[in-house]
Each structure stands twice: as C-alpha cells, then as structure tokens.
DOBALO-908025 format. One line per 5 residues: number of its first residue (from 1); their letters; for each residue x, y, z of C-alpha. Coordinates in steps of 0.02 Angstrom, whole numbers. Example, Ala and Ser with C-alpha at 12.3 -4.5 7.8 and 13.67 -1.06 7.14 Angstrom:
// DOBALO-908025
1> AS> 615/-225/390  684/-53/357
***
This chain:
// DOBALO-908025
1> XXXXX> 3733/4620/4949  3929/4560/4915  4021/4698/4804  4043/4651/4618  4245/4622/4661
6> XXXXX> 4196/4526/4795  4132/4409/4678  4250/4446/4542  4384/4383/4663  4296/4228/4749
11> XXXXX> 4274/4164/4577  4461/4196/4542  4490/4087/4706  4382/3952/4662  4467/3958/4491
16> XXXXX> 4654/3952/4551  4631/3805/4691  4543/3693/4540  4689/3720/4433  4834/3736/4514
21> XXXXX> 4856/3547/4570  4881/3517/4374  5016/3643/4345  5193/3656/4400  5165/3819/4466
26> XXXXX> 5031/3925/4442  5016/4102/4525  4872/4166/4610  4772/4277/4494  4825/4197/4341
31> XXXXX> 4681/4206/4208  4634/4096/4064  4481/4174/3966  4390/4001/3877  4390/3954/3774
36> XXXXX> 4574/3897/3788  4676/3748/3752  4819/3699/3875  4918/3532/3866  5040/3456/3957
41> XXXXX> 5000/3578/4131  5133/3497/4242  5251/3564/4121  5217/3731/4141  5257/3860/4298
46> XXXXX> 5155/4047/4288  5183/4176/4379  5055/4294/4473  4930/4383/4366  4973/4319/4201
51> XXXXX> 4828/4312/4097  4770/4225/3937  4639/4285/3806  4511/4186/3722  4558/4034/3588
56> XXXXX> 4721/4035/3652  4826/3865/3634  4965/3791/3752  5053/3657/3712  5199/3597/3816
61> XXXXX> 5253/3407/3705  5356/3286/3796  5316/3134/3646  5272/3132/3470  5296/2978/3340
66> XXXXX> 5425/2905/3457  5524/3066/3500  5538/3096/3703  5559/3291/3771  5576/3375/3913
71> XXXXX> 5478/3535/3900  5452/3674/4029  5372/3820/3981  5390/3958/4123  5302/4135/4109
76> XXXXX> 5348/4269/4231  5224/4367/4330  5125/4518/4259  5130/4452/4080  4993/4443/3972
81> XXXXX> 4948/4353/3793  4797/4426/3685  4642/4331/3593  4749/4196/3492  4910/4159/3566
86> XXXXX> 4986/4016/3500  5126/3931/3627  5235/3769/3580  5356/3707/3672  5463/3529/3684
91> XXXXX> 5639/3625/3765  5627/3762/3846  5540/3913/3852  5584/4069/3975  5476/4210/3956
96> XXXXX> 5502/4356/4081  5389/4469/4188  5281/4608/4133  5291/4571/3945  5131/4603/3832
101> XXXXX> 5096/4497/3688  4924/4565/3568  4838/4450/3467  4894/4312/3369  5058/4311/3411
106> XXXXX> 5144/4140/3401  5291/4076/3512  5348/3910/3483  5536/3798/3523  5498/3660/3380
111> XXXXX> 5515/3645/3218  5481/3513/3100  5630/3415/2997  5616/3405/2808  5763/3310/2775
116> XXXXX> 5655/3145/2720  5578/3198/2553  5477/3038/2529  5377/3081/2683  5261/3248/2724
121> XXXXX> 5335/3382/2841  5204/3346/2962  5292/3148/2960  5448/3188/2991  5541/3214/3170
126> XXXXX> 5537/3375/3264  5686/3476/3313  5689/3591/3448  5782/3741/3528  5755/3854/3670
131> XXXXX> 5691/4030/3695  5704/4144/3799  5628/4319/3812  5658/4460/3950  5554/4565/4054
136> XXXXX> 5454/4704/3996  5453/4652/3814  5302/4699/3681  5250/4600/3544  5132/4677/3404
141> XXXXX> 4995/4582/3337  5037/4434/3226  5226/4432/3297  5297/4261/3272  5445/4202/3371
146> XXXXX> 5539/4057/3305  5654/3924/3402  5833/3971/3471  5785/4143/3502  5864/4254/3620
151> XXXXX> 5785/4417/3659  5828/4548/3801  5733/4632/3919  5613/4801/3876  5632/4745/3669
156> XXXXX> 5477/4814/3583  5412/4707/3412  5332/4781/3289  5173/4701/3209  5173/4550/3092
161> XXXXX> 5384/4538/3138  5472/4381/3116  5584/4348/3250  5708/4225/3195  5889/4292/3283
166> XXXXX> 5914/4362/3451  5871/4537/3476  5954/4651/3610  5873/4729/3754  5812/4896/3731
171> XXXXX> 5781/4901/3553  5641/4931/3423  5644/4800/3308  5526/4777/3169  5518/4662/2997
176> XXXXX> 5561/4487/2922  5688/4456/3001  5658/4565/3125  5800/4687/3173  5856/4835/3265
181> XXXXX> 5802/4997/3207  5809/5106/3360  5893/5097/3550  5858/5172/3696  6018/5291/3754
186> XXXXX> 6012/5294/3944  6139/5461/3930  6019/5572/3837  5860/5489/3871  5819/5449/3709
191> XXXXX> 5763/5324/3583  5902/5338/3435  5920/5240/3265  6012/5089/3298  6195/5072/3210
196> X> 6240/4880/3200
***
C-alpha cells in the first residue's frame, strides 16, 4: 500500500506538469489551494514551494478599456500567501523569497485615475507603478501594500498596516501609513526603537 506522501507528492506532480505550460515559470512544489482565481498565467514566474491559500485572486492585466501593459508578477521561492490574498499587477511586481503573507492581505501596482469627475472611478484609466518587496518579509493579516512601494528584505508588518512609502530592511513597521518603529542592531543583537 503506497505511503500517504507518496501520494501527497504524485498528486503534486500531476498538478505541476498540468500547470506549468500556462505560466512563465512555475516551480516545482508550488501550491494553489481552490478555490483560486489566477489570470493572465504567462505573466507570472514562481518560485519553488510557494504556496497559495484558498479564495485567493491573481490578476496579472496587460488591457483594460483601451489601456495596453506589460505586467510580470514574479514571486521568489519559499513564499507563501494565506486564505484571501488579493494580487494586482499591470507593471511590475518583485516579491522575494521566504516572505509570509496571512490572510487578506492585498498587494496590488494599479490604481485607478479620478481626474475625470463626470465619469465613475471604476471608468476612468488606470495608473500603475512597481513594487518590489525583499526576502524574508512578514505581512500581518489585512496588510495592504499600495503601488510604488519599495520595501527591504527581513521588514516585518504589523496587522491591518497600510503600506504606502518604502520601508527599510530590517524594521518593524506598523500603522496607516505604515512606518518604522523598531530596527534590528546587528552590533548588540537587538531589536531597538527606530530614530528617523
């Protein structure tokens, strides 16, 4: 009688060889948990074992009303999203390896115009701008991280943060906006408040 990871991983195999003639790249043990929502797949490169939780949405846009893109969303190995990630992208979007996002948390490169008052939001043109995010970041639940981001590597967000200006590596940054409150001092081994 085969072993329960026996089976665990021949499914995985089945799994990655159906998929990854749709993506740009996709790593072996990558996992999507359905259900899930994922457009625009030969935008998109994952790494090895990057995993998705249920209801999450991918969206990688390269038209809308008109407007042309060139998205490519690229997710380093090791990294994992929660039940309800939310991912939209029309630029680009770097995300590094071995970061954890927790539930709900929402990374996106557009935005939508409002300049033309006589139409909705929803009707007018999107802007975009790129973001990147390092290796070994954290996200708490219900993090949102807006276009033209920046953020280092090992930055840990607090829950429900608003991340709307870069953020520098090793830091604790919580709040809307979020910001610095603490960084790691590689001296004394310690995590102190953060003087900006």
């Amino acid at each position: 009688m085969k072993d329960w990871y026996d089976v665990k991983n021949g499914i995985l195999r089945r799994i990655y060889f159906v998929n990854k003639p749709f993506y740009k790249k996709l790593g072996k043990k990558a996992v999507f948990f359905k259900p899930i929502r994922v457009y625009g797949k030969k935008y998109i490169s994952l790494g090895e074992n990057v995993r998705f939780g249920e209801y999450a949405r991918i969206e990688a846009l390269d038209s809308r009303r008109g407007q042309k893109f060139n998205p490519e969303i690229v997710i380093g190995s090791g990294t994992t999203f929660e039940q309800y990630a939310h991912i939209t992208c029309a630029s680009k979007l770097y995300i590094g390896k071995n970061c954890t996002f927790t539930s709900r948390v929402m990374v996106t490169t557009i935005s939508h115009k409002y300049d033309n008052v006589n139409q909705t939001i929803l009707n007018n043109d999107l802007e975009t701008s790129d973001v990147i995010i390092g290796n070994n970041c954290f996200f708490g639940m219900d993090t949102k991280v807006f276009p033209g981001v920046t953020i280092g590597d090992n930055v840990i967000v607090g829950a429900n943060a608003i991340v709307m200006n870069d953020l520098p590596s090793y830091t604790v940054c919580v709040g809307i906006p979020a910001r610095p409150i603490k960084k790691y001092n590689f001296e004394l081994k310690v995590w102190e408040k953060y003087a900006s």
